[in-house]
C-alpha positions as CSV (number, residue, x, y, z in Angstrom):
1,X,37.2,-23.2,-273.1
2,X,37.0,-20.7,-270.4
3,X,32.7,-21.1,-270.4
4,X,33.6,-25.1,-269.9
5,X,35.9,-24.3,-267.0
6,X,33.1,-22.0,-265.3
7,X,30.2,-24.7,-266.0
8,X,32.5,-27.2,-264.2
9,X,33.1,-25.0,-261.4
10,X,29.5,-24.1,-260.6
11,X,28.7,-27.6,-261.3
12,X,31.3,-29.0,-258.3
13,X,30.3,-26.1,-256.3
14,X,26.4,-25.6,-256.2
15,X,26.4,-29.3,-254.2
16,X,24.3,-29.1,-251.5
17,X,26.7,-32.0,-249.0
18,X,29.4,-29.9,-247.9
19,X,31.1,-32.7,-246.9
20,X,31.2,-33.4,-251.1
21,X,31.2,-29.9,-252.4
22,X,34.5,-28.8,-253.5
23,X,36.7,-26.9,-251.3
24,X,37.7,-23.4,-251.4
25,X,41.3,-24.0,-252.0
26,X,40.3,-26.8,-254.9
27,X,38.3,-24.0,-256.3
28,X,40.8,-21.2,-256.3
29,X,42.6,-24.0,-258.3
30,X,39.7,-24.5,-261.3
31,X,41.3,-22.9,-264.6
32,X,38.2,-20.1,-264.9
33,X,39.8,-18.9,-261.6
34,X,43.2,-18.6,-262.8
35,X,43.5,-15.0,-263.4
36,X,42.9,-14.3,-259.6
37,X,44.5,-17.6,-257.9
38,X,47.8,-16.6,-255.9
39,X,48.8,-19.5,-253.5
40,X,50.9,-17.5,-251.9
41,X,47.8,-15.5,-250.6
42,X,45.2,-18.2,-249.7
43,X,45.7,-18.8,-246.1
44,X,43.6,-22.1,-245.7
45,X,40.9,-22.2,-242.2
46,X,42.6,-23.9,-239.2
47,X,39.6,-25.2,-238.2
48,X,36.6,-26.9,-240.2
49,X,33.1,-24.8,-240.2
50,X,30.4,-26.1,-238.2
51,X,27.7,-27.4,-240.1
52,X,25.5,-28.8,-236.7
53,X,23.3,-25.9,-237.1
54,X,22.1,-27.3,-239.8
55,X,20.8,-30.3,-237.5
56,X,18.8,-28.0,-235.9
57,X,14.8,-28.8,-235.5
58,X,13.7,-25.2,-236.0
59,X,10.7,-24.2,-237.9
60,X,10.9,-22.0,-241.1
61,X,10.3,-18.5,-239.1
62,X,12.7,-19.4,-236.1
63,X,15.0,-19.5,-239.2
64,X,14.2,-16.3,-240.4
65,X,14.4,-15.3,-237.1
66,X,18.3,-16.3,-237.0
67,X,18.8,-15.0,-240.3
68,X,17.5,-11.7,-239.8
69,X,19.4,-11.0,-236.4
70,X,22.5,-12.1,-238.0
71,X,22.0,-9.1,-240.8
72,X,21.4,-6.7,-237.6
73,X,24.2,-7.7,-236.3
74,X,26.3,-7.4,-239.3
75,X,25.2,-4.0,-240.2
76,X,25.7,-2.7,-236.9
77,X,29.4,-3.8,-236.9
78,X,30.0,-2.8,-240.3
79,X,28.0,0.8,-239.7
80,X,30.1,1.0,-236.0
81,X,33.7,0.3,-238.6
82,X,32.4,3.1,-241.0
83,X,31.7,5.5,-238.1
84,X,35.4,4.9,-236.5
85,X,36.9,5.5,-240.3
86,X,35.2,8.7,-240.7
87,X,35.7,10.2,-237.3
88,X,39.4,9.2,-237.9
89,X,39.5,10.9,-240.8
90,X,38.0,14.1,-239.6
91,X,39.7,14.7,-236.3
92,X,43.7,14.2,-238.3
């Protein structure tokens, strides 16, 4: 039962139109996700994600591009937030 429920899942979720992909909070819902779903801990987006990116005209290594200086950019914050924690756990 519970390899059904996960087959159905990745089934409504690997769609590639976002606009019929199943949403997050219809996920948390699906029965193989049971064990973790707690409404009372799901706050929903206020706004919708932009998808016009994807309308973009850019060839495949101006992609790449945009890909890999969003991973810079993420590692930095995230190596910046690790720094802070450790120097405020040294100087208490």
């Amino acid at each position: 039962m519970l390899i059904l429920a996960a087959i159905d899942l990745l089934r409504k979720t690997m769609v590639f139109d976002p606009h019929k992909r199943i949403s997050a909070s219809e996920a948390l819902a699906s029965p193989y996700l049971a064990l973790y779903h707690d409404p009372t801990d799901e706050p929903v987006a206020q706004k919708k994600f932009d998808w016009t990116f994807n309308e973009s005209n850019l060839s495949e290594n101006a992609w790449k591009s945009k890909l890999y200086a969003e991973v810079i950019d993420f590692y930095k914050k995230t190596e910046l937030q690790q720094s802070v924690k450790r120097w405020m756990l040294t100087s208490q």
